[in-house]
C-alpha positions as CSV (number, residue, x, y, z in Angstrom):
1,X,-20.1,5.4,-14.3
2,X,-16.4,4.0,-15.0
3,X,-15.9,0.4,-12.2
4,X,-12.4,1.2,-12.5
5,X,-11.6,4.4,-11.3
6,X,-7.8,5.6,-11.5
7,X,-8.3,7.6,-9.1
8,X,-8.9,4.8,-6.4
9,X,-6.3,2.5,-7.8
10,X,-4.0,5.5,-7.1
11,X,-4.6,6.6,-3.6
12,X,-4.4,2.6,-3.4
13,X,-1.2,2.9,-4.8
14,X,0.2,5.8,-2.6
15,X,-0.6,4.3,0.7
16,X,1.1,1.0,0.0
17,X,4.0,2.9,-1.0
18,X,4.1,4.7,2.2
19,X,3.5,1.8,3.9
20,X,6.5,-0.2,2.1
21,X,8.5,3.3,2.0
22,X,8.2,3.1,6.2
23,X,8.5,-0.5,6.7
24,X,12.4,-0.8,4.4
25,X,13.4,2.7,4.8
26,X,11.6,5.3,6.9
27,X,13.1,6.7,10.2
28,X,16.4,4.9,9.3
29,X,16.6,7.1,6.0
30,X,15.4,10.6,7.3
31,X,17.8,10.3,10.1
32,X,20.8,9.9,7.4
33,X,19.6,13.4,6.1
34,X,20.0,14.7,10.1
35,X,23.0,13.4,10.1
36,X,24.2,14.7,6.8
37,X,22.7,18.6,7.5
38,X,21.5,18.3,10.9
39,X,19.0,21.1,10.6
40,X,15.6,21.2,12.1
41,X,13.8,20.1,8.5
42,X,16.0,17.1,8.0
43,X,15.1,16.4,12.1
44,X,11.5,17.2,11.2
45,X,11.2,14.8,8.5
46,X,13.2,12.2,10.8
47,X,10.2,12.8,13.3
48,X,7.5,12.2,10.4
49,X,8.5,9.2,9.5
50,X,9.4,7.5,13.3
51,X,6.5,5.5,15.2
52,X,6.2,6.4,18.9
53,X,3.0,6.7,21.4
54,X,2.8,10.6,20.3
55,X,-0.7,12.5,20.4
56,X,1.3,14.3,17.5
57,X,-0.1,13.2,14.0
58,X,2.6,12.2,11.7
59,X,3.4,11.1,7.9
60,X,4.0,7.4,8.9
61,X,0.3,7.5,11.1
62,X,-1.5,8.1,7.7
63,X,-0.5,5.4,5.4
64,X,-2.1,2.3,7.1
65,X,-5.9,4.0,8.1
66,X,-5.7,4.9,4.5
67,X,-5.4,1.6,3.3
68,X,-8.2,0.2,5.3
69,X,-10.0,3.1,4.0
70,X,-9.2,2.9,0.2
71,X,-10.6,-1.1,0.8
72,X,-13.7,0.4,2.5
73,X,-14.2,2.7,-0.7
74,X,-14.4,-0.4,-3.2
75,X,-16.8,-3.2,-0.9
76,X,-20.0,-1.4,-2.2
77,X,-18.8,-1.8,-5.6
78,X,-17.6,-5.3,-5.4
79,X,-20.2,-6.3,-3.2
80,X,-23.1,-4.6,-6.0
81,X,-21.2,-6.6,-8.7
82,X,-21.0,-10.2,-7.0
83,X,-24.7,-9.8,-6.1
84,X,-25.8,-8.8,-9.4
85,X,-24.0,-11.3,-11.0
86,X,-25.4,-14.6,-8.3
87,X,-27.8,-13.1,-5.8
88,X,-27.2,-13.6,-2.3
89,X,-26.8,-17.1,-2.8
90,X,-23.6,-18.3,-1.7
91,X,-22.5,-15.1,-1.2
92,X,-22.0,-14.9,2.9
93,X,-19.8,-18.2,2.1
94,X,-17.5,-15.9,0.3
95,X,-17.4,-13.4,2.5
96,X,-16.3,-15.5,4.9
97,X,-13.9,-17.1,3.0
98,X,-12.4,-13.8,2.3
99,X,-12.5,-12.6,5.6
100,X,-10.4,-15.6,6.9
101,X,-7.9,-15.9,3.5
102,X,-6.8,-12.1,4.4
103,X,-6.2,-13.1,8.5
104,X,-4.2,-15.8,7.4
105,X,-2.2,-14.2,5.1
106,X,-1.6,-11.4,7.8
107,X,-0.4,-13.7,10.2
108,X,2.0,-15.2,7.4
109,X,3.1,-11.0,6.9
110,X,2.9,-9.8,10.5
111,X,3.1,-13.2,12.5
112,X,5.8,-15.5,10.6
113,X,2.8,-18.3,10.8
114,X,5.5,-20.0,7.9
115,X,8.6,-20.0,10.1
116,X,6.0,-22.2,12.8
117,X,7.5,-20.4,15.8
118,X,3.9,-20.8,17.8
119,X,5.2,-20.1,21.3
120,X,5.3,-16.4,21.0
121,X,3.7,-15.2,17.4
122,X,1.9,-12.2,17.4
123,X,-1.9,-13.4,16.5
124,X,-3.4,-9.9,15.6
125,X,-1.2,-7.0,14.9
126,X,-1.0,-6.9,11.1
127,X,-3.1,-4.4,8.5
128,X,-4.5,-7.2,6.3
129,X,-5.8,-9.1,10.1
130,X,-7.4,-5.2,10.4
131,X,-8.5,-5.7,7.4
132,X,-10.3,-9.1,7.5
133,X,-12.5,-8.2,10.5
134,X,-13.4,-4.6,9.2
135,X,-14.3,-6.6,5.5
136,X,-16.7,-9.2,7.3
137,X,-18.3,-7.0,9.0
138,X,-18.8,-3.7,5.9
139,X,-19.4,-6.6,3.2
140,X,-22.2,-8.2,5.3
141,X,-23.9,-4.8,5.9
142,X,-23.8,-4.0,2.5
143,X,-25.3,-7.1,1.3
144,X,-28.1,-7.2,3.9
145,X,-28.8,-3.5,1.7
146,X,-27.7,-1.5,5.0
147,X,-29.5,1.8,4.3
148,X,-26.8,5.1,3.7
149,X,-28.4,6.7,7.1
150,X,-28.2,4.1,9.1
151,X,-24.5,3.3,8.5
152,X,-23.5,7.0,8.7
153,X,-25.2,6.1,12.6
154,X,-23.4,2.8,12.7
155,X,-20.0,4.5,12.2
156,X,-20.8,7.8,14.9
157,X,-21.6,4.6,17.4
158,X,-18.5,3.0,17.0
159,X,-16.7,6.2,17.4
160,X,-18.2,7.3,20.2
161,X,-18.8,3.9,21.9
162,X,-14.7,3.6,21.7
163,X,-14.4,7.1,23.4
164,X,-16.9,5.9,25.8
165,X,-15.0,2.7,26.7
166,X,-11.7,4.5,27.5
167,X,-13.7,7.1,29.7
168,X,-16.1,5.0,31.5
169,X,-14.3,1.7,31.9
170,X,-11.7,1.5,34.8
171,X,-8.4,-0.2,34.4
172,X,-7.8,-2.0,38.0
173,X,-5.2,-0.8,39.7
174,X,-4.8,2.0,37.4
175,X,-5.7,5.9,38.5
176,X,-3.6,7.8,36.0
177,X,-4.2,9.2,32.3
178,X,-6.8,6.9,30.4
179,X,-4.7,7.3,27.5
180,X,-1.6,7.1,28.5
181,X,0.8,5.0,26.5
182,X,2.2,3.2,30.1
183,X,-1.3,1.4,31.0
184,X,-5.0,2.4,29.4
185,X,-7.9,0.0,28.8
186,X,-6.7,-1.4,25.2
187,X,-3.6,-2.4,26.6
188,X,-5.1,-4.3,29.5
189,X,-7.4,-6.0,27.4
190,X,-4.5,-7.3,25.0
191,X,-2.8,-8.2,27.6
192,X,-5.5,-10.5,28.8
193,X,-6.8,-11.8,25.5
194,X,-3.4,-12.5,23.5
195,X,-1.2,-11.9,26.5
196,X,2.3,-13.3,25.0
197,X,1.1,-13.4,21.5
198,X,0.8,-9.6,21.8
199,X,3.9,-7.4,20.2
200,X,4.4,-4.7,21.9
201,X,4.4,-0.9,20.6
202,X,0.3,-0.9,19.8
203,X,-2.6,-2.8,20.8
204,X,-5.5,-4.1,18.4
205,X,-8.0,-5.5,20.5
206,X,-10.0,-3.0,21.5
207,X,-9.2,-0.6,18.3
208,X,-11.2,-3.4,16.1
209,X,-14.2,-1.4,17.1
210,X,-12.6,1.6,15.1
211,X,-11.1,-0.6,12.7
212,X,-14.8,-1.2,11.2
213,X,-14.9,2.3,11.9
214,X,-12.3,3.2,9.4
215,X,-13.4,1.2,7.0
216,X,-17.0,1.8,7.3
217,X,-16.3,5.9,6.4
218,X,-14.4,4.5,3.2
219,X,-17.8,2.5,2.7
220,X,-20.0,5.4,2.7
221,X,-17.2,7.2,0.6
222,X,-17.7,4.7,-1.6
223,X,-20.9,4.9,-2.0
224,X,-20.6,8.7,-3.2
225,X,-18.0,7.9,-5.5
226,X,-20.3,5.0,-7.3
227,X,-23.5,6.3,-6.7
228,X,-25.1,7.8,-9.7
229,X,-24.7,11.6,-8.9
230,X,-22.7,13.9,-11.5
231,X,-19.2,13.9,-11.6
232,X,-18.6,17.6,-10.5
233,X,-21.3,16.7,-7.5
234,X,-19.3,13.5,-6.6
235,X,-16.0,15.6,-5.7
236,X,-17.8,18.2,-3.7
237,X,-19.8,15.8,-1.6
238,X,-16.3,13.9,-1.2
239,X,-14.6,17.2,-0.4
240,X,-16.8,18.7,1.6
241,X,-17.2,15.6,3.6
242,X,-13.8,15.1,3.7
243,X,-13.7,18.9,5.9
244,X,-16.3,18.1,8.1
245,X,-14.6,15.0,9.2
246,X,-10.9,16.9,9.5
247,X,-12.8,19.4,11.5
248,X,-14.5,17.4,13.8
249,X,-11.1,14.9,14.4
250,X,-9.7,18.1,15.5
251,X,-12.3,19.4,17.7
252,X,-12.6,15.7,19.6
253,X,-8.8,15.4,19.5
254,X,-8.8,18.3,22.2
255,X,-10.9,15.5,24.4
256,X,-9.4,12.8,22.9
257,X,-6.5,12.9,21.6
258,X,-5.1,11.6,18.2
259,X,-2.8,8.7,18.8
260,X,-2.5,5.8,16.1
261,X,-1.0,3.5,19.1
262,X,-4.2,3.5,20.3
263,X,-6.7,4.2,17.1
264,X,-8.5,6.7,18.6
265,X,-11.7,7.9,17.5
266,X,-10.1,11.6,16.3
267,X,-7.3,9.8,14.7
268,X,-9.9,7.7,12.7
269,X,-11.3,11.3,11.6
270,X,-8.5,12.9,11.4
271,X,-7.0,10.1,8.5
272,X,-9.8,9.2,7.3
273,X,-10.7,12.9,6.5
274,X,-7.2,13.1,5.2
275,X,-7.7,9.9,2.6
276,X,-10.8,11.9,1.7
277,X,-9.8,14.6,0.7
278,X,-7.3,13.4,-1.0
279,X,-9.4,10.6,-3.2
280,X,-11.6,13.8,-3.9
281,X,-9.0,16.0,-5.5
282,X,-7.7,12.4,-7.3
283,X,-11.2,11.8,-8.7
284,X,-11.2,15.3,-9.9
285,X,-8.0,15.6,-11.5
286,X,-7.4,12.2,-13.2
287,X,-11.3,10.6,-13.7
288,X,-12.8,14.0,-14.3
289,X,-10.4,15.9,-16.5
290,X,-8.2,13.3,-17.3
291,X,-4.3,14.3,-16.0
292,X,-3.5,11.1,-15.2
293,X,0.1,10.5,-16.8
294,X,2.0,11.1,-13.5
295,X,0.1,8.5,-11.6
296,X,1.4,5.2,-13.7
297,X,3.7,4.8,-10.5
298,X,1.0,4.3,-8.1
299,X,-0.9,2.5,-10.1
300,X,1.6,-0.1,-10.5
301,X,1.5,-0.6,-6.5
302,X,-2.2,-0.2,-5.9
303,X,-3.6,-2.6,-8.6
304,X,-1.4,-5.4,-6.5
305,X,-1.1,-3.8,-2.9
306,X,-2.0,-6.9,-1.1
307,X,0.4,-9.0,-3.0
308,X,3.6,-6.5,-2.7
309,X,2.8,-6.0,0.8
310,X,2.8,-9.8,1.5
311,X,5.5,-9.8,-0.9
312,X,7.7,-7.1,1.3
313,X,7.3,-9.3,4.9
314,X,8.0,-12.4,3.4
315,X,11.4,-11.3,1.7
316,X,14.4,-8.9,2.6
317,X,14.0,-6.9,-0.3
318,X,16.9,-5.0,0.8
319,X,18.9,-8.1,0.4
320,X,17.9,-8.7,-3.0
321,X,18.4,-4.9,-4.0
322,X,22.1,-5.2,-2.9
323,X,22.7,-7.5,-5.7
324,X,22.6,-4.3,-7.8
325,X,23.2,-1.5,-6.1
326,X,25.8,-3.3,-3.2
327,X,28.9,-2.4,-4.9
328,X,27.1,1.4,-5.2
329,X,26.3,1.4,-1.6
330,X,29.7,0.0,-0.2
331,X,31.6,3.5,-1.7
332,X,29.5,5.2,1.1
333,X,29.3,6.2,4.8
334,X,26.9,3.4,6.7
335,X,24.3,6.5,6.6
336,X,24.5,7.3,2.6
337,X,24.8,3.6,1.9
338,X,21.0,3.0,4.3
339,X,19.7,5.3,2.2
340,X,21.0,3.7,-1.5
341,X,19.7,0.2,0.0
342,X,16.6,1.5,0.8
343,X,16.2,3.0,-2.9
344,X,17.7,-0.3,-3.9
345,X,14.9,-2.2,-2.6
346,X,11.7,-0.1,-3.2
347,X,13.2,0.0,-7.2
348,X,13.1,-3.9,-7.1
349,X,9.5,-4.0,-5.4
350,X,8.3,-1.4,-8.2
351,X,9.6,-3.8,-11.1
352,X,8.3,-7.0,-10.3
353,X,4.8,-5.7,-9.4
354,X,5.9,-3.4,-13.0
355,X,5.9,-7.3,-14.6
356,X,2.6,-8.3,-13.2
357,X,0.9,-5.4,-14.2
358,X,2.2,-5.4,-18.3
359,X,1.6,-8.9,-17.7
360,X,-2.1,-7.9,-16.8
361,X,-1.8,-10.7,-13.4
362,X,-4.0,-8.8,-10.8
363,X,-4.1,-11.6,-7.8
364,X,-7.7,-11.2,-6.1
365,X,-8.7,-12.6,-3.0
C-alpha cells in the first residue's frame, strides 16, 4: 500500500481551493455573472456560492467539512507511522503540541491574534481551531488502538447526542423553532462562553461535538483506504459507505435539518458522505488506474493547504494580484473588473505554493 496517495492529496487540494475560491471571490464573482445575463443559472450559481442560515445545502457549505474530513482520513496513517517509528513514548506530548500549534495559527487566520486587538477577537471560529480540537481528540483514540467498531459507535453518539441536545435542552426564554437561526441552543451557549469574542453569522461551541464527528468519519475512512484490503475492495467499501451516509443525512435532515450555521448532525452526513464519495471515485481513477495528469492543480494546493490557507488571511492577495492584472482590471465595469481580481489573486496563490512544491518545501505541523 502506497503512504502517499494522490488521490487524498487531491480532494486535499480541491477543498482548499473552494475554500480560498469562496473566501477572495465567491458570491461577489457569481453575482457579476447575474448581473452580466441575469438568468436564473447565473442567480443559481450566485446562491451556491453565498453563506446564509439556509436548511438549503449549497457549494460554499461543502468545502470546509471536507477539509476536516480529508485531515481525519490521514490521522490513522500518520499516527501508525509516528508510533512505529517511537512507540507511544512521547507521543501524547506531540499530540498536544500539535493540537495547540493549529489553534494558534487559527486565531492568527480567523482572529488577527498578530494585529493584538484583544478587546473583541473572535477566540474560536476558524477551520484550523475546528481542526485542533477534532485532531486531539481522533489522534488520541487512534493511539490508545481505539477498535474500528467502537469508533463507528463513538461517531453515531456524537451525532445523535448533538440532535439530542437541540431537542431536549430548553433555551430560557425561548419557545420558538430549536433551530432557528434567530435564537437556538448553540447560539445561547456562545453567547455565554465567548460572549463578545463571538463573530457573528455561525456559532462553534456546541458544533465541536460534531466537529470530532466530522473528522472521526474521515478517520474510519481512513482506515479503509490504508487498511490492507484490495484496491478494487477499497473503493466499494468507500463508495458504498459513502451512500449509506448521503442516504441517511437526508432521511434525518427531514427531522433535522441540514444547516452548516449550525453543523448539524445531517449536514455532517450529508458532506461527509459527499467527501466520500468523492475520495472513492479519486482513489479509483488516479491510484487505481493511474489518470492522474489533470490533478497536478490540486495537488499543488493540497500538499500545502494549511500554509496557503494561513497564507490567504494573513495577506490581501487581491492586492498583490493587482500589480499584474490592475491595469487589465481597470478597462472594465466594477463587476468584470471583481471578477479579473479575483482570478488575479487565486493565479498568484497557485504560483507561490507552485514554488514550494518544485522546490519540494512541504511545511508540517
Amino acid at each position: 500500500m502506497k503512504e502517499r496517495l494522490h488521490s487524498i492529496d487531491t480532494l486535499r487540494g480541491l477543498a482548499m481551493f473552494l475554500i480560498l475560491a469562496i473566501d477572495i471571490g465567491g458570491a461577489p464573482v457569481f453575482r457579476t455573472f447575474t448581473e452580466l445575463w441575469g438568468d436564473n443559472f447565473a442567480k443559481v450559481a450566485a446562491t451556491q456560492f453565498s453563506y446564509g442560515f439556509t436548511d438549503q445545502l449549497r457549494l460554499c457549505h461543502i468545502a470546509m467539512p471536507m477539509f476536516l474530513f480529508i485531515v481525519g482520513v490521514v490521522i490513522p496513517l500518520s499516527v501508525g507511522n509516528r508510533l512505529k517509528k517511537s512507540g507511544k513514548k512521547g507521543i501524547y506530548l506531540h499530540i498536544v503540541r500539535r493540537s495547540v500549534i493549529l489553534f494558534v495559527l487559527g486565531l492568527i487566520a480567523g482572529g488577527h491574534l498578530l494585529q493584538l486587538k484583544f478587546e473583541n477577537m473572535p477566540l474560536y471560529n476558524n477551520v484550523l481551531e475546528y481542526i485542533s480540537i477534532g485532531y486531539l481528540v481522533c489522534a488520541i483514540l487512534i493511539t490508545v488502538g481505539t477498535p474500528f467498531r467502537v469508533l463507528v459507535s463513538l461517531t453515531v453518539f456524537l451525532l445523535v447526542l448533538y440532535w439530542a441536545l437541540f431537542l431536549f435542552i430548553p433555551v430560557p426564554g425561548w419557545e420558538g423553532d430549536p433551530f432557528s437561526g434567530e435564537m437556538n441552543l448553540a447560539i445561547y451557549l456562545d453567547n455565554i462562553v465567548l460572549g463578545r469574542f463571538h463573530k457573528p453569522g455561525s456559532w462553534q461551541v456546541l458544533a465541536t461535538i460534531n466537529f470530532i464527528s466530522n473528522m472521526l468519519l474521515g478517520v474510519l475512512m481512513g482506515k479503509i483506504i490504508f487498511g490492507e484490503r484490495k484496491d478494487m475492495s477499497k473503493f466499494k467499501y468507500l463508495f458504498l459507505s459513502g451512500l449509506l451516509m448521503l442516504a441517511s443525512g437526508i432521511i434525518w435532515g427531514e427531522v433535522f435539518p441540514v444547516i452548516r450555521s449550525l453543523w448539524t448532525s445531517s449536514y455532517v452526513l450529508v458532506t461527509c458522505a459527499i467527501s466520500t464519495i468523492l475520495l472513492a471515485l479519486f482513489y479509483y481513477i488516479i491510484d487505481i488506474r493511474g489518470y492522474s495528469q489533470w490533478t497536478f492543480f490540486f495537488i499543488v494546493f493540497g500538499v500545502n493547504s494549511i500554509v496557503i490557507y494561513l497564507m490567504a488571511h494573513m495577506f490581501d492577495f487581491r492586492l498583490i494580484g493587482n500589480i499584474f492584472v490592475g491595469g487589465l482590471s481597470s478597462l472594465f465595469p466594477l463587476n468584470i473588473s471583481n471578477f479579473i481580481q479575483a482570478v488575479g489573486a487565486m493565479a498568484v496563490m497557485w504560483l507561490i505554493m507552485y514554488c514550494m512544491y518544485r522546490k519540494r518545501t512541504f511545511i508540517k505541523i
